[in-house]
C-alpha positions as CSV (number, residue, x, y, z in Angstrom):
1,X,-10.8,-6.2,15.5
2,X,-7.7,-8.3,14.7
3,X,-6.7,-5.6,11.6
4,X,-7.0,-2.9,14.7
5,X,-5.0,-4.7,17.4
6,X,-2.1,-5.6,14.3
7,X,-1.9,-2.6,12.6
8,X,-2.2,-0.6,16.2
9,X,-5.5,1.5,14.3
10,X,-6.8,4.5,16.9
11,X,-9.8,6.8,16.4
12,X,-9.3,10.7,17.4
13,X,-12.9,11.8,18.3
14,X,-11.5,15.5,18.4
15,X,-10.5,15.4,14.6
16,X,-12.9,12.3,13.7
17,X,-10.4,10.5,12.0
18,X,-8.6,7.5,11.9
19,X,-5.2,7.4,13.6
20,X,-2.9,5.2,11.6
21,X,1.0,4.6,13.5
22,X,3.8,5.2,10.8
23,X,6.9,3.2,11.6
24,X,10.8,2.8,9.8
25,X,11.3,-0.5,8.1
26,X,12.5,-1.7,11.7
27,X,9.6,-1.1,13.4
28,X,10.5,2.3,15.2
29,X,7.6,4.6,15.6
30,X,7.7,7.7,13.7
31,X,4.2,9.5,14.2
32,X,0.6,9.1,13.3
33,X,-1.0,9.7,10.2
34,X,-4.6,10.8,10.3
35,X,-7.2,9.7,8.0
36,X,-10.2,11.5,7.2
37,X,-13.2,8.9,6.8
38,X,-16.2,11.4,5.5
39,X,-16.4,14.8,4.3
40,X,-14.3,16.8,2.2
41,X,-10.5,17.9,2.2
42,X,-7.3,16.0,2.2
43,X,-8.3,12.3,3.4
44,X,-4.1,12.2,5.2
45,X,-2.7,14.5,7.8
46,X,0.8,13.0,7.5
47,X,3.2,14.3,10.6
48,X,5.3,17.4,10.7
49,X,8.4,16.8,8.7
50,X,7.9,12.5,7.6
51,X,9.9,12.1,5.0
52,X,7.0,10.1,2.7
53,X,9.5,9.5,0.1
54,X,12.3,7.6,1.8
55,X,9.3,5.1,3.6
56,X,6.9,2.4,2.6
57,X,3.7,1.7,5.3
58,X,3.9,-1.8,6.0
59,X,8.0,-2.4,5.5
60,X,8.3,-3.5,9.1
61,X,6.0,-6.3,8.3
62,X,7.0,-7.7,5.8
63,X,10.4,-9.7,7.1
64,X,9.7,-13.0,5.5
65,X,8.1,-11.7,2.1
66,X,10.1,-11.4,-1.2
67,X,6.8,-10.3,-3.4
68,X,4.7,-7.6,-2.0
69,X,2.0,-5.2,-3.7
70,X,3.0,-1.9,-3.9
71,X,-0.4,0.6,-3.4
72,X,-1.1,4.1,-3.1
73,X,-2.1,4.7,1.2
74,X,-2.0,2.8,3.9
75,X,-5.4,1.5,3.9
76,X,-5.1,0.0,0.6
77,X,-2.3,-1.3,2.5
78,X,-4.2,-2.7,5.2
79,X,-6.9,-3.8,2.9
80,X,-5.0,-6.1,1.1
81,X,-2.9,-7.6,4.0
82,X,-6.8,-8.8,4.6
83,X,-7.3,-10.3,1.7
84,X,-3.8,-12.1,2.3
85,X,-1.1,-10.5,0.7
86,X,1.5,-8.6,1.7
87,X,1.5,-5.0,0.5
88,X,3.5,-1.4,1.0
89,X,1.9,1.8,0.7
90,X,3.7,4.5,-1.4
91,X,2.5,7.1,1.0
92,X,1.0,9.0,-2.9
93,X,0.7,7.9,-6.3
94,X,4.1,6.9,-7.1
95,X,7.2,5.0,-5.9
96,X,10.0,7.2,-5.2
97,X,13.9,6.5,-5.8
98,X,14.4,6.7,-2.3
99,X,11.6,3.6,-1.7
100,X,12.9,1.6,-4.3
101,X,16.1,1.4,-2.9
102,X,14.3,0.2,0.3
103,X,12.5,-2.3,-1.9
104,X,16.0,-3.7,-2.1
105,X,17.2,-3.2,1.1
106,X,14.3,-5.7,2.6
107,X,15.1,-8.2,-0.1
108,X,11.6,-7.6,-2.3
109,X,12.2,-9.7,-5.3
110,X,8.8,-9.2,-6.9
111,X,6.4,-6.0,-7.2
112,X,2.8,-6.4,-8.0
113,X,1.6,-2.7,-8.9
114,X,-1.8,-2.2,-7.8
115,X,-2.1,1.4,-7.6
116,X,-5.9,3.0,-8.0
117,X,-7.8,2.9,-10.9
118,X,-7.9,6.6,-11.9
119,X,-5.7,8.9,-13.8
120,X,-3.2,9.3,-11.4
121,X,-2.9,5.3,-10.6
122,X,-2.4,5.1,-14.0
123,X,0.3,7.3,-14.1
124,X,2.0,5.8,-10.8
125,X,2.1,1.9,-12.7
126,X,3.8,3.5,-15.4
127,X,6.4,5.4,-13.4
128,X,6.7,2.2,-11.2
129,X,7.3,0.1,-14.2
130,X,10.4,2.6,-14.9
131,X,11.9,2.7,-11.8
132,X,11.5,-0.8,-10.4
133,X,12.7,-2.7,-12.8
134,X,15.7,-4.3,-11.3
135,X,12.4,-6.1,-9.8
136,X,10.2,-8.3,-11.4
137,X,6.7,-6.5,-11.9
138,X,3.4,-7.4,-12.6
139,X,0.1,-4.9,-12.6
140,X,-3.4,-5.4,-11.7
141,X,-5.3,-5.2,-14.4
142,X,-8.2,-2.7,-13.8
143,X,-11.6,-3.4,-15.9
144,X,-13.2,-0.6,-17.7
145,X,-16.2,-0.5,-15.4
146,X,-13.3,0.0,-12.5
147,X,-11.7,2.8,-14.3
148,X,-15.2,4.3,-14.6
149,X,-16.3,4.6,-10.9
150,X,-12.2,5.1,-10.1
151,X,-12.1,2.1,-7.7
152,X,-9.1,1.5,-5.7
153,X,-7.8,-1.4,-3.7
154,X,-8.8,0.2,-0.2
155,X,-12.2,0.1,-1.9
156,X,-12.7,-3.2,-3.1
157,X,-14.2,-6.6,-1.1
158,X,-11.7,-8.9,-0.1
159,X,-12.6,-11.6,-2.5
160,X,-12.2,-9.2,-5.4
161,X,-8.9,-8.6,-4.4
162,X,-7.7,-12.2,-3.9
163,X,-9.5,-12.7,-7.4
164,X,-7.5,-9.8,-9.1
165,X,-4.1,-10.9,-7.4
166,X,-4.2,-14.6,-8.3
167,X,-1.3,-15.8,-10.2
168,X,0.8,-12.9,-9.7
169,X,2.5,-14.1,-6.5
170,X,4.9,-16.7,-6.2
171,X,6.2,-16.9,-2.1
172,X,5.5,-20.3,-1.2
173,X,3.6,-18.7,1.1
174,X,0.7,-18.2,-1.2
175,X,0.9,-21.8,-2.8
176,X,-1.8,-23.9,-2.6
């Protein structure tokens, strides 16, 4: 209930799916992305004209943060705020030059990659790599049995995303 109330999460019973508010990196609403929980088709309905590229789910969030994970969608996103860390959602599988530069705008020192464990999240970590690397960057490392059922972060319980994450974030916000 508390991930609903902070995130502002809606359910459309017309579509049956998810409502999901997309804001700027100040906070300003944009529109609402609808994702599709079961059945087949495209699991987000992004809005009419969003420019995916130029934003990052989570940005207006993350104020006090100088490492955040960078994931595929925004409940990967959402998932791993959870599992307390601070992550932005690529809106796809790859950060664009548009994103990085807001990477820099909101002062992100550090990028943990932690894109899904198929072929196109392994294609996303090594674009990332390439065009982040004014940043320091770490990647999850995915285990072979992960590959093999194509996990991804959205996926996963929350203590096997703490346990994946630890030691790659240095805020003193994580310390011990």
């Amino acid at each position: 209930e508390d991930t609903v109330d902070w995130w502002d999460l809606g359910y459309d019973p017309i579509s049956r799916r998810l409502t999901i508010p997309v804001r700027d990196s100040a906070g300003h609403l944009e529109g609402v992305i609808y994702r599709r929980l079961l059945g087949d088709g495209p699991k987000y309905r992004y809005p009419t004209g969003f420019p995916r590229s130029k934003n990052l789910f989570g940005s207006w969030k993350i104020s006090e943060h100088r490492t955040v994970c960078l994931v595929e969608g925004g409940l990967d996103a959402i998932r791993v705020w959870q599992a307390g860390y601070p992550a932005l959602a690529v809106y796809g599988s790859s950060v664009s030059r548009d994103q990085v530069r807001l990477l820099n705008r909101l002062g992100i020192r550090k990028a943990v990659l932690f894109y899904d464990a198929d072929a196109a999240g392994r294609k996303a970590t090594d674009t990332s790599k390439q065009l982040v690397r004014q940043l320091e960057v770490r990647t999850v490392r995915w285990s072979a049995r992960q590959y093999a059922l194509r996990e991804d972060p959205g996926g996963l319980p929350l203590d096997k995303i703490r346990w994946m994450l630890d030691g790659h974030f240095t805020d003193s916000t994580y310390d011990s």
